[in-house]
Every structure is written in structure tokens, then in C-alpha cells.
C-alpha positions as CSV (number, residue, x, y, z in Angstrom):
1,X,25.4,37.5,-8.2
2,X,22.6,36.2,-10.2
3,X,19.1,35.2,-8.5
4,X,20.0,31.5,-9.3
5,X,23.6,31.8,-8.2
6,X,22.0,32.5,-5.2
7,X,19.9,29.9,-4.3
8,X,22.5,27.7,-5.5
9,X,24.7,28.8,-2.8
10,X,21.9,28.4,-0.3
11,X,21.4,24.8,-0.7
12,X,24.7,23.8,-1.5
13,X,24.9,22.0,1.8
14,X,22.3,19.8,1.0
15,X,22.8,19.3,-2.9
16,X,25.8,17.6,-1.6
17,X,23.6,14.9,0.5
18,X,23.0,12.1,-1.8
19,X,19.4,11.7,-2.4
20,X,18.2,7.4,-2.0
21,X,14.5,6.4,-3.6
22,X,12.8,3.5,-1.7
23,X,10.2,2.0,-3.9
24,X,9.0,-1.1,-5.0
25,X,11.3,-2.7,-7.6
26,X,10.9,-3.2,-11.9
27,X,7.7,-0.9,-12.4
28,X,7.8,2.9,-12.7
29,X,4.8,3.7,-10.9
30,X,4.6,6.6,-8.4
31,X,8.5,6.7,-7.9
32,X,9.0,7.5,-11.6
33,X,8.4,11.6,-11.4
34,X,10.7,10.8,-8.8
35,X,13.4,9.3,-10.9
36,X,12.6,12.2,-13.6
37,X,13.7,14.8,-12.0
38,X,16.5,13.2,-10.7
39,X,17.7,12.1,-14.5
40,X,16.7,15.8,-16.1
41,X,18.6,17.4,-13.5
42,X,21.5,15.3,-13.8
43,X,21.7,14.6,-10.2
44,X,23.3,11.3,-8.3
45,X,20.4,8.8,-6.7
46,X,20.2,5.2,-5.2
47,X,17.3,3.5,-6.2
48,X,17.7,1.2,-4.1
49,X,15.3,-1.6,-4.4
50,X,16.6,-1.9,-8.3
51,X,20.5,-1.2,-7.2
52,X,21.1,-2.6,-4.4
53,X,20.8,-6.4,-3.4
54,X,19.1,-5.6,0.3
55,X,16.6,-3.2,-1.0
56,X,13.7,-5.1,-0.5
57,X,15.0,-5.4,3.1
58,X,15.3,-2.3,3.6
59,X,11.9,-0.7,2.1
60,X,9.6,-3.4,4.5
61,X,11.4,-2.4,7.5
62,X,10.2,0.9,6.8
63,X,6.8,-0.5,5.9
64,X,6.4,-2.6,8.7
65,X,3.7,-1.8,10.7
66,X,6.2,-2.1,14.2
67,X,8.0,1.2,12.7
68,X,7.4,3.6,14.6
69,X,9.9,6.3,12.6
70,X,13.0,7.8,14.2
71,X,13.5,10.9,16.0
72,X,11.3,13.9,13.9
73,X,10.5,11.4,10.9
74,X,6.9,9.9,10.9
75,X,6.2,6.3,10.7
76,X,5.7,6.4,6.7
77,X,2.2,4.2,5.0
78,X,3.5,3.3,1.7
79,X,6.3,4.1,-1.3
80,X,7.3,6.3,-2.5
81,X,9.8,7.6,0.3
82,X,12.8,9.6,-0.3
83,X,15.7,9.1,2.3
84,X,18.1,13.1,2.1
85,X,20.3,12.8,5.0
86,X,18.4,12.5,8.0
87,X,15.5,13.3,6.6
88,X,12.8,10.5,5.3
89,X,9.6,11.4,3.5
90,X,6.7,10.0,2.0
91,X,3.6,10.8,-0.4
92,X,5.0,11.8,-4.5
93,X,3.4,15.2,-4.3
94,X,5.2,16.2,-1.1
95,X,8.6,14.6,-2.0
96,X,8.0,16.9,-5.0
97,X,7.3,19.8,-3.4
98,X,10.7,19.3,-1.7
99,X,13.1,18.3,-4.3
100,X,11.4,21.0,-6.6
101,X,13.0,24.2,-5.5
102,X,16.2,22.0,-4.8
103,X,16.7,20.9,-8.3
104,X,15.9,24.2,-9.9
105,X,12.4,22.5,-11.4
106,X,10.1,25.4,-10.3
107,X,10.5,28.7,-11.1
108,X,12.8,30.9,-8.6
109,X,10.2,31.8,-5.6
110,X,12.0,35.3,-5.0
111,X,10.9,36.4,-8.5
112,X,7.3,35.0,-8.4
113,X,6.7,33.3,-4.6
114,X,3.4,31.6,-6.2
115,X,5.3,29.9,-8.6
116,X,5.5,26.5,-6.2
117,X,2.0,26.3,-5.5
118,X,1.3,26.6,-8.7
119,X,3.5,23.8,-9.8
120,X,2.2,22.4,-7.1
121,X,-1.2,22.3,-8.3
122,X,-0.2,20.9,-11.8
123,X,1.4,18.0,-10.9
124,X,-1.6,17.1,-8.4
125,X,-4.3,17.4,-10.9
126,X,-2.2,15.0,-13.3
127,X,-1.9,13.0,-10.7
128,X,-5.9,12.8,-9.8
129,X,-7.0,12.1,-13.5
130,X,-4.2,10.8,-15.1
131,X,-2.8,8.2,-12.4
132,X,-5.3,7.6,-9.5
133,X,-8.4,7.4,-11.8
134,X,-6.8,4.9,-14.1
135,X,-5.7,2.9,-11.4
136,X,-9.5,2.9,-10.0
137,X,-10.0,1.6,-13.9
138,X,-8.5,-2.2,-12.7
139,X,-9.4,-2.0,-9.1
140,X,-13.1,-0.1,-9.0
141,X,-14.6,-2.1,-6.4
142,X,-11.0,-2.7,-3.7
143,X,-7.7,-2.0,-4.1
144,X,-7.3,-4.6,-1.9
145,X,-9.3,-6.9,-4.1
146,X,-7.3,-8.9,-7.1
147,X,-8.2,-7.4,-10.3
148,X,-9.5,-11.0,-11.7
149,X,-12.6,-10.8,-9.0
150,X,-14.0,-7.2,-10.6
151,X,-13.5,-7.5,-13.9
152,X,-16.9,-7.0,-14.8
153,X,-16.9,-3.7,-12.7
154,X,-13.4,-2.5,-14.2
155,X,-14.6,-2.6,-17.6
156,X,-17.4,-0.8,-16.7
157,X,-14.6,1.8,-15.2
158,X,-12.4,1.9,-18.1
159,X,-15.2,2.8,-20.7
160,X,-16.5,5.8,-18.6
161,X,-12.7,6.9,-18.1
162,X,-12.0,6.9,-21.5
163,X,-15.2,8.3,-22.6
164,X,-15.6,11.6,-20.2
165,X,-12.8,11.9,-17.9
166,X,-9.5,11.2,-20.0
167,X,-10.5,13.7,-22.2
168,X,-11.3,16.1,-19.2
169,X,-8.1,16.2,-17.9
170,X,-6.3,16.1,-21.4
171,X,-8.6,18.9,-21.9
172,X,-7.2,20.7,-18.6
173,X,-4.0,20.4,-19.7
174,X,-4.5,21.8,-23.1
175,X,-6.4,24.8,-21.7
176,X,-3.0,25.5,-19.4
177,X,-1.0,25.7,-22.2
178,X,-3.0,28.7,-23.8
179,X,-2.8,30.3,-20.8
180,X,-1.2,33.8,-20.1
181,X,0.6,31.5,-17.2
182,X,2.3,28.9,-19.4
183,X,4.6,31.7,-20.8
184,X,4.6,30.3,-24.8
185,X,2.9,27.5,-24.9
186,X,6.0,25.0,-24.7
187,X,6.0,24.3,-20.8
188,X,3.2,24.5,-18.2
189,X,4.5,27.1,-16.1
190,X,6.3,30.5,-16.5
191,X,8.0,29.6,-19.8
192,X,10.5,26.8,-18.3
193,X,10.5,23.5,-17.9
194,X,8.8,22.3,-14.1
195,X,8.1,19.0,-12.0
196,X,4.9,19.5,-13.3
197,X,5.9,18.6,-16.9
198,X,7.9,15.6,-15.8
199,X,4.7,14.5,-13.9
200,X,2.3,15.1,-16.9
201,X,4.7,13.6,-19.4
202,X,4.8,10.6,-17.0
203,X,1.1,10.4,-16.7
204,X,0.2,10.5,-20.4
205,X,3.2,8.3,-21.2
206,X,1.5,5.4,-18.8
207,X,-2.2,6.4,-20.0
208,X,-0.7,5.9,-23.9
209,X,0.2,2.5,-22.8
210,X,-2.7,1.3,-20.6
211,X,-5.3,2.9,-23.4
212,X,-3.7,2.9,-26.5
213,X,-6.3,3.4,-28.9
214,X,-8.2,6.3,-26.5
215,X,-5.0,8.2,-27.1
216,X,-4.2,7.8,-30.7
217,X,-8.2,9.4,-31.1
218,X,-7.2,12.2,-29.0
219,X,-4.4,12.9,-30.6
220,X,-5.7,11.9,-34.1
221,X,-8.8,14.7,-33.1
222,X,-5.8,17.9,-33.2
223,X,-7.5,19.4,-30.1
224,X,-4.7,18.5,-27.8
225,X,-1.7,19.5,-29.9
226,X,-0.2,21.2,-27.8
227,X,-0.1,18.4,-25.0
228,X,1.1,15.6,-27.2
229,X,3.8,18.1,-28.4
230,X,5.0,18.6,-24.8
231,X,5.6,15.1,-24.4
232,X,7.5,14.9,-27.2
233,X,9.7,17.8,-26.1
234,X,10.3,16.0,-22.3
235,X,10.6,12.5,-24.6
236,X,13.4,14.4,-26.7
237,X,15.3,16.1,-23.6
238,X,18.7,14.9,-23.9
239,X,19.0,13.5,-20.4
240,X,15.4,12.2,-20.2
241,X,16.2,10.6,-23.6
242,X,19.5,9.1,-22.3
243,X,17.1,7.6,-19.2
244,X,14.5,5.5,-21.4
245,X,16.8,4.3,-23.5
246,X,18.6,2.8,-20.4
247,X,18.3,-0.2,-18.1
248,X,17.6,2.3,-15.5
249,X,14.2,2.8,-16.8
250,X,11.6,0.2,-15.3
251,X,8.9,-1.0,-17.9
252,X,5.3,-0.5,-17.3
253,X,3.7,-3.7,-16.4
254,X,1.3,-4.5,-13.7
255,X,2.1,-1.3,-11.7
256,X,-1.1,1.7,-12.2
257,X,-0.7,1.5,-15.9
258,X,-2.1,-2.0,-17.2
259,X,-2.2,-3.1,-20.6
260,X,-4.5,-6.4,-21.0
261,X,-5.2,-9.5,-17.9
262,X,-2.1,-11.4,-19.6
263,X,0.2,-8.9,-19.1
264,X,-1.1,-9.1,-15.5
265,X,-0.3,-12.4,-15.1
266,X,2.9,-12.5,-16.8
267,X,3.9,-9.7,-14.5
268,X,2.6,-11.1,-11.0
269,X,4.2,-14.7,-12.3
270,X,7.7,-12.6,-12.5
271,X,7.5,-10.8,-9.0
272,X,6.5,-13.6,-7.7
273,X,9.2,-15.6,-8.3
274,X,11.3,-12.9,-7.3
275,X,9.8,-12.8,-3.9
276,X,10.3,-16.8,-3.7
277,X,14.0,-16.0,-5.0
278,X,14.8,-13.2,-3.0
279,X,13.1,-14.5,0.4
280,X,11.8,-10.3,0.4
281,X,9.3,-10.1,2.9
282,X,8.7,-13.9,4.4
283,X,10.8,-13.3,7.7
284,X,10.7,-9.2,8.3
285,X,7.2,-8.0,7.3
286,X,4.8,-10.7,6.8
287,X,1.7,-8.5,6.7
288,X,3.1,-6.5,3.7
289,X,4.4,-9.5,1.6
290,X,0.4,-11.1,1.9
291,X,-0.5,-8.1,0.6
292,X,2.1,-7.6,-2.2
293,X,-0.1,-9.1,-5.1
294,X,-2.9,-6.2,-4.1
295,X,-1.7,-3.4,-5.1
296,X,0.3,-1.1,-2.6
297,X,1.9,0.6,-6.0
């Protein structure tokens, strides 16, 4: 029996749980590694505040600062969560860290027990520089704070991002694929396909479309070749391919990744109505839905 065979046959029990996504609806945002590795992998999920018409309902009651969790699960702060049986968890990096070895997206731990950490790592420090920091680009002075009231200071943001820390962590990136521990150059760690690369094709995917122009000079430069190529290779996976081209796949919009103050508007104009439409968060969890305009994404 092969090493994978084996694992395969320890988890079966639980591959056979469905897994349910909780996160806000019609924007990627933080639950999209999420849905990544669920659609490379092939494997059945619930998004349920874009499938299912009580979503909404069901995400603020887990919000709701009343909740104090159930049995061993912790009251949970914010989406993402991820719902596998009895178990509830928040916090992308950690759901990661557990659907990793699960859907065969790090590399087997009884060959090289690093390997998770090390995937680990990866996907956090795309994270940091390519998802928190360009958030902090339209929200430098509160998160709580409505982007229209710091526009000034966000500019100021987005011009020292671009300059000296997008490259940085494009730079990173780069460096890790000439590494001994890429394995080849085509994936970020031990010559297959990980989380990680789902996360870093996520990340440069929403930086390409909140700074358009900062990208097309990195890539027009040739020194980051062999990210930009690894993009296109997750772009070009058949199943990840299948995804975008579907109405599964949420468009960015006014989530971290922000285009221009119109888009903004367009965007908050649409969820807003939905909120009116939907009645989401008036009677369950009005604390959450005051704050819904400010950026819990």
C-alpha cells in the first residue's frame, strides 16, 4: 500500500463529512483560498451564504456577540469559518492548516514531517504582503473608518505599497522558487502543487486587479518570471479553470482588493440593497449589520 493510499484510508471517515464555508456573500475575499482548494481538489462544499437562501442568518448568529460557541468550539470573531461535522473553525491560515493534509495539498508529512509548516509559512507570508497590506492601502488610518474619510492617507498608502513592499514580497516569492526547496521551479514546495500556491495565486490575482499598472511593470521588468508563470499554471488547472469561468466564482469588488472609489460605491449600493431585500442582520445581530459597510472582510 502506497504512502498516499494510506493516509487516504486514515481520513476516510472524515473525507466523507461534507465540508460548509460561512462567509460573507458575492466577494472572494479571505474565503476564496478556501473555495480553491475545495474546487482543485474536486471536493463537495456548501457555500452557504451564496447557496443557500438563510445564509446570512446563519453566519450572524455565529457572529453575534451573545454566541458563546457550543460544547469544545470557541465563540468565533469574524469569517472565514469552516463548519466539518461537529467541528467549527475560524481564521484562513488555520482552516488551511486543517484542510491541507485532508485534501492532499501539502506534501505527505511521513516523508518530510516539515513539509506543513513550511506550507504553512508560505501561505502566511502571502497573506501578510499580498492581502493584509493592501487592505491597509484603503483603510490606513481604521478599518472601522469608511474609506471616503482617509482618502488622503490611503493614497499616501498605496504609493509606498506599490513602490517598496509589492515588490518585496513579489520578490520573496521569486526567490522561493529558485530555491533547492521548490523542487523545479513550477510549485513553491517539494515539487507539487500546495495551499500555498492556491493562496499566492489568489493574492497576486486580487493585487493584479486592485493595482493594475504596478503589476504589468513587474511583470513587464522579467524579474518575476517565474511567479507570473505560476499563476498561469494554477489559472490553467483544469478544475481551477472550470471554477472562474463559473458563477461559482464571486467577482472582486469592494472586498480587500479595490479597484477605484466608484467601484466602491457601485458595490456598497448593491450589498446594500441586498441587506434592505434580504432583511440580513436588522432583527438577529444588529451590532454586526451597523458595522457591515466597515469592513469585517
Amino acid at each position: 500500500m502506497s504512502t498516499r493510499e494510506s493516509k487516504r484510508q486514515k481520513t476516510s471517515s472524515s473525507s466523507e463529512i461534507p465540508y460548509e464555508l460561512l462567509y460573507w456573500p458575492g466577494i472572494p475575499g479571505r474565503g476564496e483560498p478556501i473555495r480553491l482548494c475545495f474546487e482543485e481538489t474536486g471536493t463537495p462544499y456548501i457555500d452557504t451564504c451564496n447557496q443557500t437562501k438563510d445564509g446570512m442568518k446563519t453566519l450572524t448568529a455565529q457572529l453575534n456577540p451573545s454566541n458563546l460557541g457550543k460544547g469544545n468550539n470557541l465563540p468565533v470573531l469574524a469569517p472565514p469559518l469552516l463548519r466539518h461535522g461537529d467541528l467549527l473553525l475560524s481564521q484562513l491560515p488555520n482552516i488551511l492548516l486543517y484542510l491541507g493534509p485532508r485534501l492532499d495539498l501539502v506534501p505527505d508529512g511521513e516523508q518530510d514531517e516539515n513539509a506543513i509548516y513550511e506550507v504553512n509559512q508560505l501561505a502566511l507570508t502571502a497573506l501578510d504582503g499580498l492581502s493584509n497590506e493592501p487592505h491597509e492601502t484603503h483603510h490606513p488610518i481604521a478599518v472601522g473608518e469608511y474609506y471616503e474619510n482617509q482618502k488622503e492617507e490611503a493614497k499616501k498608502r498605496a504609493t509606498d505599497y506599490i513602490k517598496n513592499r509589492l515588490p518585496k514580497f513579489v520578490g520573496y516569492f521569486e526567490r522561493v522558487l529558485k530555491s533547492d526547496a521548490s523542487q523545479g521551479g513550477e510549485w513553491l514546495y517539494g515539487g507539487k502543487l500546495t495551499y500555498a500556491d492556491l493562496v499566492l495565486f489568489h493574492t497576486m490575482d486580487g493585487v493584479s486587479f486592485a493595482f493594475p499598472k504596478a503589476i504589468e511593470k513587474l511583470k513587464k521588468s522579467g524579474e518575476f518570471d517565474r511567479v507570473f508563470n505560476l499563476v498561469e499554471r494554477v489559472r490553467n488547472r483544469e478544475n481551477i479553470k472550470k471554477y472562474l469561468e463559473s458563477d461559482r466564482r464571486q467577482e472582486f469588488s469592494m472586498g480587500i482588493y479595490r479597484k477605484s472609489i466608484a467601484t466602491i460605491q457601485t458595490c456598497r449600493a448593491e450589498i446594500y440593497s441586498q441587506v434592505i431585500i434580504q432583511n440580513w442582520m436588522l432583527h438577529d445581530a444588529p451590532a454586526i449589520n451597523a458595522s457591515m459597510g466597515r469592513d469585517h472582510l
